[in-house]
C-alpha positions in Angstrom: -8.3 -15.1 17.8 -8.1 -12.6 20.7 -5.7 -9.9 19.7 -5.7 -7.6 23.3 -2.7 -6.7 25.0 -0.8 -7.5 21.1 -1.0 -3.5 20.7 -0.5 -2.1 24.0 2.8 -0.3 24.2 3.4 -0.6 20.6 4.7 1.2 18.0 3.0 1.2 15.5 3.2 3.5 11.8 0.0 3.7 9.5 0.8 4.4 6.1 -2.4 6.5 4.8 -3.0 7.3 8.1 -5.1 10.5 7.5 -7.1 8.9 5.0 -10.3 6.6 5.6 -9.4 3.4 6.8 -6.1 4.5 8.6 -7.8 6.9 10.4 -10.6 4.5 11.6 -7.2 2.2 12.3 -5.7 5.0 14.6 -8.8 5.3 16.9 -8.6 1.1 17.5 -5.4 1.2 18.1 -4.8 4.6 20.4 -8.1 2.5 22.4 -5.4 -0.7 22.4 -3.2 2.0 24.1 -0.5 1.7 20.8 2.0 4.4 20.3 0.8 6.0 16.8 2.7 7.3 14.1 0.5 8.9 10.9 2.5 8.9 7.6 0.4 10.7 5.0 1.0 13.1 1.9 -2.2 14.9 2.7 -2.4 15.2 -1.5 -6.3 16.9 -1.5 -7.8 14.2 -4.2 -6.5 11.1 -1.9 -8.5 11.3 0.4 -6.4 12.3 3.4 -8.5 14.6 5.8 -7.2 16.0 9.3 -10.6 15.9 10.9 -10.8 12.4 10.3 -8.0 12.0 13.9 -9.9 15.3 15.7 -11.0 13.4 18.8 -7.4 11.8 18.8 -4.9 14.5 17.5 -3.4 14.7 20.9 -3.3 10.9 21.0 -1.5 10.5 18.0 2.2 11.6 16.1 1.5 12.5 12.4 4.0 13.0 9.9 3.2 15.2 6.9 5.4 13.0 3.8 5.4 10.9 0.6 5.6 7.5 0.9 7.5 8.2 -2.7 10.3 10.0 -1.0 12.8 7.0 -0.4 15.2 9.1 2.7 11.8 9.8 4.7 10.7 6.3 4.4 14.0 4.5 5.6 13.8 6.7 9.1 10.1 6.2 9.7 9.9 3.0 9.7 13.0 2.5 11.8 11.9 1.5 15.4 8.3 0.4 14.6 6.7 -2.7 15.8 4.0 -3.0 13.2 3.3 -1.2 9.6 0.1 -0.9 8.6 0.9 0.0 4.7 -2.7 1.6 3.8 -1.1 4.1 1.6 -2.1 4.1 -2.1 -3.4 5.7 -5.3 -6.7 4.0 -5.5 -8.8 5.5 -8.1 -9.4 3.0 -10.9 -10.4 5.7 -13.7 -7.1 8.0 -12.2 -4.8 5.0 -13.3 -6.1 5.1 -16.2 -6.0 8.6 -17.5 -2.4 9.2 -15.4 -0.8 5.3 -15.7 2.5 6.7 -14.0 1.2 8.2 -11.2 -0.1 4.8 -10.3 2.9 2.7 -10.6 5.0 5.0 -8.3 2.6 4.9 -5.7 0.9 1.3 -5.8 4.5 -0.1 -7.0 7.7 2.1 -6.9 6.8 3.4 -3.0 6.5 -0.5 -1.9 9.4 -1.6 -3.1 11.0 1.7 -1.5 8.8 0.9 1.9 10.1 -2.6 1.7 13.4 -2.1 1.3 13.7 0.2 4.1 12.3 -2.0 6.4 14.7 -4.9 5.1 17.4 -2.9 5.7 16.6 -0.8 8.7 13.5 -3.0 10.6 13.5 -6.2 9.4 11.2 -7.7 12.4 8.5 -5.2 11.9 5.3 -6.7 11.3 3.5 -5.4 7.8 0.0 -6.0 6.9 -0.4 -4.6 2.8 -3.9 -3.2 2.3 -4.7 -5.2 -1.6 -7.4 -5.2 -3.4 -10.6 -7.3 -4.7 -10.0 -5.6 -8.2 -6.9 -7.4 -8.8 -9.0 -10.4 -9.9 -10.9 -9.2 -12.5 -13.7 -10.2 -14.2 -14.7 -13.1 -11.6 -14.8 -16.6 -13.3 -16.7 -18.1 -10.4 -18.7 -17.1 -7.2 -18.1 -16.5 -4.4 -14.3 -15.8 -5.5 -11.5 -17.2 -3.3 -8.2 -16.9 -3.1 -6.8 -19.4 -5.4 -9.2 -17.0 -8.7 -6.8 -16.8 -11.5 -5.4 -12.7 -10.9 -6.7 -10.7 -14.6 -7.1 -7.1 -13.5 -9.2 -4.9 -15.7 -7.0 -1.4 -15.3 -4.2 0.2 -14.6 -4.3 0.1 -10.6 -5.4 -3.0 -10.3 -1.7 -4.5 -12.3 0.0 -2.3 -9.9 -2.0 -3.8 -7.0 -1.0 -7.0 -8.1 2.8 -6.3 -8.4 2.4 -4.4 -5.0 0.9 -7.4 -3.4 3.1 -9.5 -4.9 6.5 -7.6 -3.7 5.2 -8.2 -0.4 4.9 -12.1 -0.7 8.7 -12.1 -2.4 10.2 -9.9 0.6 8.7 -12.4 3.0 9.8 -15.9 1.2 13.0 -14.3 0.6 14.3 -12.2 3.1 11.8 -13.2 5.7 10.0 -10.5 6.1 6.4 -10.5 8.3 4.1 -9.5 5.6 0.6 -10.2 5.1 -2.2 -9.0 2.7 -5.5 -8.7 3.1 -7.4 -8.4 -0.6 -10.5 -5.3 0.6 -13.6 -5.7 -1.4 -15.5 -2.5 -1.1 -15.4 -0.6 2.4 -17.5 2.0 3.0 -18.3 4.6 6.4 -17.5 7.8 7.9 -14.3 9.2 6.8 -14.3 8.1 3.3 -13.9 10.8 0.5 -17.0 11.3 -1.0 -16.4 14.3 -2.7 -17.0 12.7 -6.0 -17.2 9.3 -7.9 -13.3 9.2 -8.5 -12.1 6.8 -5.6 -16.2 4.8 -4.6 -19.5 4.6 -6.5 -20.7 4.3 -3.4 -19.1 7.4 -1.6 -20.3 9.2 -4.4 -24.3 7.8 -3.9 -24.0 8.7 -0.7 -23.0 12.2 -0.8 -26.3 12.5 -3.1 -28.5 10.2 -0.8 -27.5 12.9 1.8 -28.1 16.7 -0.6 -31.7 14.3 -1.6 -30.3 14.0 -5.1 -31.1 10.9 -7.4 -28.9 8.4 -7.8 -27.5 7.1 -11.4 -27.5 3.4 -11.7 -25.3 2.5 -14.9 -26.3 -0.4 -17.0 -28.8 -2.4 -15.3 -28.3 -2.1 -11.8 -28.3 -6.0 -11.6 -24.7 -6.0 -10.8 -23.6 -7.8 -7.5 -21.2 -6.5 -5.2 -20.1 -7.2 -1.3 -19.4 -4.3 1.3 -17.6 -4.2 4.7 -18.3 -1.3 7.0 -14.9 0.4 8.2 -15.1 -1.1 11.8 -15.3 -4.9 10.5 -11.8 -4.3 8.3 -10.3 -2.2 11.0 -10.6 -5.5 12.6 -9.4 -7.6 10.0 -6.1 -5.6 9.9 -5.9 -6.3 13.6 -6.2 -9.9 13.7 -3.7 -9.9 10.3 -1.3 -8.0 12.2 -1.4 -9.8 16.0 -1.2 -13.5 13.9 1.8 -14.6 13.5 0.3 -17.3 11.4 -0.8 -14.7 8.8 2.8 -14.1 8.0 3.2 -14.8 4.2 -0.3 -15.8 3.9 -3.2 -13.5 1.6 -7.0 -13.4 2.4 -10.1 -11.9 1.0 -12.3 -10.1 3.0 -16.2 -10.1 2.0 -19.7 -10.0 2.8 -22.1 -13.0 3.4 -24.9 -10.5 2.3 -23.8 -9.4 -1.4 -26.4 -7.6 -3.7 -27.2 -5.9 -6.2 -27.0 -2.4 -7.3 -30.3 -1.8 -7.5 -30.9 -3.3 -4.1 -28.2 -1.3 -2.7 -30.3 1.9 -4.4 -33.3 1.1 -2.5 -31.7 0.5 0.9 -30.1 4.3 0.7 -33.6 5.7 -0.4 -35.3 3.6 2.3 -32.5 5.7 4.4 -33.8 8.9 3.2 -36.7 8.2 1.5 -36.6 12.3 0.8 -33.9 11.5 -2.0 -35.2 11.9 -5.5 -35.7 8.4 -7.4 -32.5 7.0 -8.6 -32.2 6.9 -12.5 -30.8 4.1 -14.5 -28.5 4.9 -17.1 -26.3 3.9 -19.8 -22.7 2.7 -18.5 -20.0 5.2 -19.5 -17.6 4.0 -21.8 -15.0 4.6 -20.1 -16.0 2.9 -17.0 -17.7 0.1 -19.3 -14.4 -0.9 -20.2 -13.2 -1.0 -16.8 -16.3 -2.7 -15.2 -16.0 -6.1 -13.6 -18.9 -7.6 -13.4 -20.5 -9.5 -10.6 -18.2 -9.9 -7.7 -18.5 -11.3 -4.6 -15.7 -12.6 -2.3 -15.3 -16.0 -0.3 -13.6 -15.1 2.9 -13.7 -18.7 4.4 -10.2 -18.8 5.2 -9.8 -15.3 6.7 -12.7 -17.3 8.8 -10.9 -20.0 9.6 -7.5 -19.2 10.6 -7.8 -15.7 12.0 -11.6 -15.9 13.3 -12.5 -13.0 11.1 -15.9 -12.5 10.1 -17.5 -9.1 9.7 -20.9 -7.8 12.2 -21.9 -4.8 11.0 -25.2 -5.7 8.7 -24.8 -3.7 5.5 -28.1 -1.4 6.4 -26.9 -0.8 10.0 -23.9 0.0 8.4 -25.4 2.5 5.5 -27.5 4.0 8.6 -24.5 5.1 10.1 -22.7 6.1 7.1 -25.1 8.7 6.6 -26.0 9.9 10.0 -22.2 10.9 10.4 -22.7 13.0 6.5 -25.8 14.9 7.8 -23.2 15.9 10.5 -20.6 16.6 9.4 -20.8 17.9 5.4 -18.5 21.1 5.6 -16.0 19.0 6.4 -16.3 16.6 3.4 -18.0 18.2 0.7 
């Protein structure tokens, strides 16, 4: 599906839009020549950063607010074309330890954001940012949509009920939602100041300060990736469709591996790195841990045309050239 000329003149609001994959968002859609509107809380651990928009902050409108904070909510969204609702608490160990926390952001704030577009822009267009976690320990591979949902934590229930308030405001009210189920998405821009939001954010940051890596259990897990610039996409093609509305699709990879695999690639990056260490799983992430997981996004294919191009070393390659260059603003 060609999507040009769907943005131009647009108004469009990014939930989350300081953070990683809104800000990658803005820079497509300021290119598209949209008019841009930022919502973010800029709360330090989320992961919003006002670098990430410093070759567009001219380009752009941000506003500094809670998706939480119901008043604020009903007039930002008023006017809007699309809604790109990328704003969430997405730490799976977080949820745990502050369970609250979680539910007013991945479930309170989207019945709040919902609402206020029901009431005040019903014919906005809203693409919800989901999650692969939501499934669980996988019964099958590759896993599709139709997987039974039996998250392992805290955030991913809320992701499910968040999700899921989307689907009932569009079957019942009619409202022009669609969700897109992210398995893990890495690039520039993500917070990689620690291990609490990626694993992989995490490695990286070592990879970069040539630090070893720490595998837990046997590194033989399987996971998929997308590089920022194939989902930025996705969310494009979700949000031009009108044949997405109502509909939910995994993204994916068609080149999943393993941990250990994914270890090598990074010191193959920067082969000055120390070796990478295998250790014991933490218990609290053992109880947490899903498995193998790797996603079928066949009908993402199909009916939107979506299938991601950016190879997951070209992808890692660029990941880490833009952390050599840019630490202090990161670390």
């Amino acid at each position: 599906m060609d999507y040009a000329g769907k943005f131009t003149g647009k108004r469009v609001l990014i939930t989350g839009g300081l953070g990683f994959i809104g800000s990658h968002l803005a820079h497509r859609l300021v290119d598209l020549g949209a008019e841009v509107l930022l919502v973010d809380s800029l709360i330090p651990d989320y992961g919003g950063n006002l670098f990430n928009i410093a070759e567009i902050e001219h380009r752009v409108r941000v506003n500094i607010a809670d998706v939480r904070d119901t008043h604020g909510m009903n007039c930002l969204v008023q006017h809007q074309d699309y809604l790109f609702n990328l704003a969430g608490q997405v730490s799976h160990l977080d949820s745990m330890v502050d369970p609250f926390t979680d539910l007013e952001i991945n479930c309170r704030s989207q019945i709040s954001i919902l609402e206020a577009c029901r009431q005040f822009n019903p014919e906005a267009k809203i693409v919800f940012a989901s999650t692969r976690q939501i499934y669980g320990k996988p019964q099958y591979l590759p896993v599709d949509e139709k997987h039974p949902l039996a998250p392992t934590d805290i955030n991913g229930v809320n992701k499910v009920a968040g999700e899921w308030y989307h689907m009932v405001y569009h079957r019942v009210y009619g409202l022009r939602t669609v969700s897109l189920r992210m398995t893990n998405t890495y690039g520039p821009h993500m917070r990689v100041k620690d291990a609490r939001q990626t694993f992989l954010g995490w490695w990286i940051h070592q990879i970069v300060d040539n630090k070893a890596l720490q595998i837990f259990g046997d590194g033989k897990q399987i996971r998929d990736f997308n590089y920022v610039s194939d989902v930025v996409e996705a969310l494009l093609l979700a949000g031009a469709a009108p044949q997405a509305e109502g509909e939910i699709y995994n993204l994916g990879s068609d080149e999943p591996v393993s941990l250990l695999k994914l270890a090598e690639m990074l010191r193959e990056i920067n082969p000055e790195a120390e070796p990478f260490a295998i250790v014991p799983f933490p218990p609290e992430k053992k109880r947490i841990d899903i498995g193998d997981y790797h996603g079928d996004f066949t009908k993402m294919t199909g009916q939107l045309g979506w299938k991601p191009e950016v190879s997951l070393r070209e992808g890692l390659m660029r990941t880490v050239a833009f952390y050599r260059a840019n630490k202090a603003h990161y670390w």
